[in-house]
C-alpha positions in Angstrom: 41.9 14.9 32.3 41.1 11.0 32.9 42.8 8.7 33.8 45.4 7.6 31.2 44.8 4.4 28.8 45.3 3.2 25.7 42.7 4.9 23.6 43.2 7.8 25.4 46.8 8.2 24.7 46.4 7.0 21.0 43.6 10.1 21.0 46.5 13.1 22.2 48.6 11.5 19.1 45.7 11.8 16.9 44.7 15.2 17.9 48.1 16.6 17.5 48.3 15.5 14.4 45.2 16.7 13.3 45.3 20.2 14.9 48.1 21.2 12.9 46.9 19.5 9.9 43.5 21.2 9.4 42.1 23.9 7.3 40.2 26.8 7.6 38.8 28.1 10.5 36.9 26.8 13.3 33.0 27.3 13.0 31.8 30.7 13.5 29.3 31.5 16.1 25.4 31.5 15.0 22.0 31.8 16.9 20.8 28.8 18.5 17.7 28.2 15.9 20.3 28.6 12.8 23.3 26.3 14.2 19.9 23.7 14.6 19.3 23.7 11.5 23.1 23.2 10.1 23.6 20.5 12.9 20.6 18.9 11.9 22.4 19.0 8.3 25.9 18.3 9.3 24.8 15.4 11.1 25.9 12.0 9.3 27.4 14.0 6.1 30.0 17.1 5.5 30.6 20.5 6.8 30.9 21.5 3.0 26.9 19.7 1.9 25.4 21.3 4.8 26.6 24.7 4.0 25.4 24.5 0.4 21.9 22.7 1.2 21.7 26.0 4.3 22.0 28.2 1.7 19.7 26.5 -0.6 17.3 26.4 1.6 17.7 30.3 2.2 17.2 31.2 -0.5 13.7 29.8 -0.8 12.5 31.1 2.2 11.8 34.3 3.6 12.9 33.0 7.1 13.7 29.4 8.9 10.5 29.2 10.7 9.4 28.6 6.8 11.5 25.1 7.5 9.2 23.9 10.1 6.1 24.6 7.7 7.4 23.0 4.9 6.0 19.4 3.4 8.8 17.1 3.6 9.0 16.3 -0.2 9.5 20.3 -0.4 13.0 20.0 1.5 14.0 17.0 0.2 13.8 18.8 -3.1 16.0 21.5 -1.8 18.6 18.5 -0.4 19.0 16.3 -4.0 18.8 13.0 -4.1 22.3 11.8 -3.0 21.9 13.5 0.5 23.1 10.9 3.1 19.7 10.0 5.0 17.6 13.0 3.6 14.1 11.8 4.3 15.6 10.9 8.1 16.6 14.3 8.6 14.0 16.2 6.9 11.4 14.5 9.5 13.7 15.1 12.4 14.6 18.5 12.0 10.4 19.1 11.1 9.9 17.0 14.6 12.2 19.4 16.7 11.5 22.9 14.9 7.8 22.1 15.4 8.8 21.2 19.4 10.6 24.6 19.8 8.1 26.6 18.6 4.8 24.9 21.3 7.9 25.5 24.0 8.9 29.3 22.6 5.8 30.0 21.4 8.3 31.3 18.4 10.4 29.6 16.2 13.8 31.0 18.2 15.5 29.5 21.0 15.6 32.5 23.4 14.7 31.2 26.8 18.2 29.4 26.4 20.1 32.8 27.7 18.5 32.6 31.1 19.4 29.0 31.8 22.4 27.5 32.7 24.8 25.0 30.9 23.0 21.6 31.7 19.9 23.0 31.6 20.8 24.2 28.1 21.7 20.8 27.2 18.7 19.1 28.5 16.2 21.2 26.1 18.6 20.4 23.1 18.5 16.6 23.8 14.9 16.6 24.6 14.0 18.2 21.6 11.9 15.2 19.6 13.9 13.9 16.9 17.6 15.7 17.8 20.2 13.5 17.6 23.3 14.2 19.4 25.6 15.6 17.3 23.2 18.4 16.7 22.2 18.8 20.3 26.1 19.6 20.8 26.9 21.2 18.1 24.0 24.1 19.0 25.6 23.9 23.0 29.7 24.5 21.8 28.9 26.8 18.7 26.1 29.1 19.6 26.2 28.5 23.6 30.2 28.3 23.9 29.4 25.2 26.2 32.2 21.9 26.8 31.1 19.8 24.2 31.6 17.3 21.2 29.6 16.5 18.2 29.8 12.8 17.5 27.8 10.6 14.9 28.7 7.5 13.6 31.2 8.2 10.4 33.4 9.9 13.3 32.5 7.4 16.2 33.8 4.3 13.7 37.2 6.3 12.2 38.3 6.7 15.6 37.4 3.3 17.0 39.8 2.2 13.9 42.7 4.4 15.0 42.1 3.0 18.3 41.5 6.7 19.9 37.7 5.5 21.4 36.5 2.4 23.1 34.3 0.6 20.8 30.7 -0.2 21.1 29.9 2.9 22.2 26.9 5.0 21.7 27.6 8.7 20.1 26.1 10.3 23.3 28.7 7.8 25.3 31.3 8.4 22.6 30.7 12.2 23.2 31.2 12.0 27.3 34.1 9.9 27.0 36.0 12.3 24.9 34.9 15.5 26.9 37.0 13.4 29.8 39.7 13.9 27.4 39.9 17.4 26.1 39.9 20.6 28.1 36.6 22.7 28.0 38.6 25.6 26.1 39.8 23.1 23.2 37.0 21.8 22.3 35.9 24.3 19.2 39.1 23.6 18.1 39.5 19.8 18.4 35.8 19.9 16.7 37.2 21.5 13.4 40.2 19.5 13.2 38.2 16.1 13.4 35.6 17.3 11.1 38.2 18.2 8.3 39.6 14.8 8.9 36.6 12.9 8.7 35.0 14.9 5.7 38.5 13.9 3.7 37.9 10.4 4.1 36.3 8.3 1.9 35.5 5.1 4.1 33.0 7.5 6.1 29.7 6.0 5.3 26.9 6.2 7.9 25.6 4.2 9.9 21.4 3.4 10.3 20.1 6.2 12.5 19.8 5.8 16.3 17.0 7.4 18.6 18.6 10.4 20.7 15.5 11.3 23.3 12.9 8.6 24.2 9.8 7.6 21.9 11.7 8.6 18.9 10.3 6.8 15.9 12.6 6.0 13.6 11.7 4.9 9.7 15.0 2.9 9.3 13.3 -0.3 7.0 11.0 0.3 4.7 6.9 0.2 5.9 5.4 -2.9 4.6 3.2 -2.6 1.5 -0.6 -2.1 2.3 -2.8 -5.4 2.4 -4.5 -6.9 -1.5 -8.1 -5.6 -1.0 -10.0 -8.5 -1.5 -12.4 -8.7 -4.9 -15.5 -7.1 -5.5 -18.5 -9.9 -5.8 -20.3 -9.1 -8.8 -24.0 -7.7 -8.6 -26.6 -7.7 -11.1 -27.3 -5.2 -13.4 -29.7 -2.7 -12.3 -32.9 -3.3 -14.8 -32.1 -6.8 -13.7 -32.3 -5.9 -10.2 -35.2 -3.3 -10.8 -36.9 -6.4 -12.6 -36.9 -8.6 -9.7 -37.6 -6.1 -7.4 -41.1 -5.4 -9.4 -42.2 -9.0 -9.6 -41.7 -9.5 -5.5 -43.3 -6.3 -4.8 -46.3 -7.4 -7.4 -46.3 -11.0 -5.9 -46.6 -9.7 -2.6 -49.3 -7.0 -2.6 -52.3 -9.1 -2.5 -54.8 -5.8 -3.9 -52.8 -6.3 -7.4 -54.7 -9.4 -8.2 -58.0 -9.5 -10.2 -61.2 -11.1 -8.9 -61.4 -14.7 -9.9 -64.1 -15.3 -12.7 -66.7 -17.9 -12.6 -66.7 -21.3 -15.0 -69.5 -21.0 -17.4 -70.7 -24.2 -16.2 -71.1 -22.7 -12.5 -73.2 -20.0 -13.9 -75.3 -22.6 -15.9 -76.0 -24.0 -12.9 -77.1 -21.0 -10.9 -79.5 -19.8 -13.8 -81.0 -23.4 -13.9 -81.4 -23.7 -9.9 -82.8 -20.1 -9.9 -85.1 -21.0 -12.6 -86.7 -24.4 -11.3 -87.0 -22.8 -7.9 -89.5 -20.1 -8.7 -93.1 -20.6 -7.6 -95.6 -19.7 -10.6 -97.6 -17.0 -9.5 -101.8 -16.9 -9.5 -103.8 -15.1 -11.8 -106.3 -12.9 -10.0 -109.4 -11.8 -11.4 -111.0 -8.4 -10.8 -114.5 -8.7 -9.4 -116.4 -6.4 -11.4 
């Protein structure tokens, strides 16, 4: 346990509270690859929407490495329209499916057994695209490691009830509340601050933050492709056909006809031929 302060003791209160006021049961345990997927659901929205879009998606697959195949518009069909941050999620949990599978070789995580806790938790944040409260939710549900998931709706409720120091990141939020809750309670303190934050109203989410470096995020819309510039008109082509006839004509030189000679220039050689003739002699046979 930390060092005592004010959020921390305003936390304990909170907790108390909460652990006898929620619902249900804790989470049950899943494999690795199906808690992913929920998490990847859960994340930014309610325990109760990412059960029904899970089995939604089921139930149009023959198995979850389908999910990582899938066109995004496909699984965005599956989600509805009012899904917090659909088109976010659908292209993370493509990213990080897609990521397990060149590491696995398989769409399972089952090199995870053989490693230990941080290890464990190093592949989950690395994955491309996971955000935090989907890394930890896989590590304390399916790998029964000490962990938290935090996203914003939860990270901003608590900072109100001043049980979290604010301006915190979730993945800072998350290690300063592990400092306050034993490793064994931590299942438990997760279900009773879920039910709390998917009963309130005010628990809108905030714009998406990367989890693992080079993470691309499409927060603001892409700006719209450049006005192509207008087509210059061209002739017609007969009128182009046209003009291409009379240059080729006007530059072949063996199209053109021989000149003809003026009348008058022929006058003139038949009279020069004419007057230049020598008479010729009459010769008389000698009998």
């Amino acid at each position: 346990m930390a060092k005592e302060t004010a959020e921390s003791k305003a936390l304990a209160a909170l907790l108390k509270k909460l652990l006898g006021a929620a619902k249900g049961d804790p989470p049950a345990r899943r494999e690795p690859i199906e808690q992913l997927v929920l998490g990847m659901l859960q994340w930014e929205a309610t325990r109760k929407q990412a059960e029904v879009a899970y089995d939604d998606w089921l139930a149009g697959v023959s198995d979850l490495n389908e999910l990582r195949v899938c066109f995004d518009h496909e699984l965005l069909t599956g989600l509805g329209e009012d899904y917090p941050l659909g088109a976010e999620r659908v292209r993370r949990l493509r990213e990080a499916m897609q990521e397990v599978y060149i590491r696995e070789y398989d769409w399972r995580m089952v090199t995870l057994e053989d490693m230990n806790k941080r290890d464990q938790r190093e592949y989950l944040d690395t994955l491309p695209g996971m955000p935090p409260y989907a890394a930890a939710s896989v590590m304390l549900i399916s790998l029964g490691g000490h962990a938290l998931p935090v996203d914003g709706k939860l990270r901003r409720l608590l900072e109100s009830e001043g049980a979290l120091p604010e301006n915190l990141s979730d993945a800072e939020a998350e290690s300063w509340l592990l400092r306050q809750i034993k490793a064994g309670e931590g299942l438990a303190a997760h279900h009773a601050l879920q039910c709390w934050v998917d009963g309130r109203k005010d628990r809108g989410a905030d714009p998406p933050t990367p989890s693992a470096p080079g993470v691309v995020l499409h927060v603001t819309p892409p700006a719209p492709p450049p006005t192509p510039a207008p087509k210059k008109k061209t002739a017609s082509k007969s009128a182009s056909k046209t003009t291409s006839s009379t240059q080729a004509k006007a530059a072949d030189p063996g199209d053109k006809a021989p000149a003809k000679k003026s009348s008058k220039a022929a006058k003139t050689t038949k009279t020069t031929k004419a007057s230049g003739a020598a008479p010729r002699k009459r010769v008389s046979k000698k009998k």
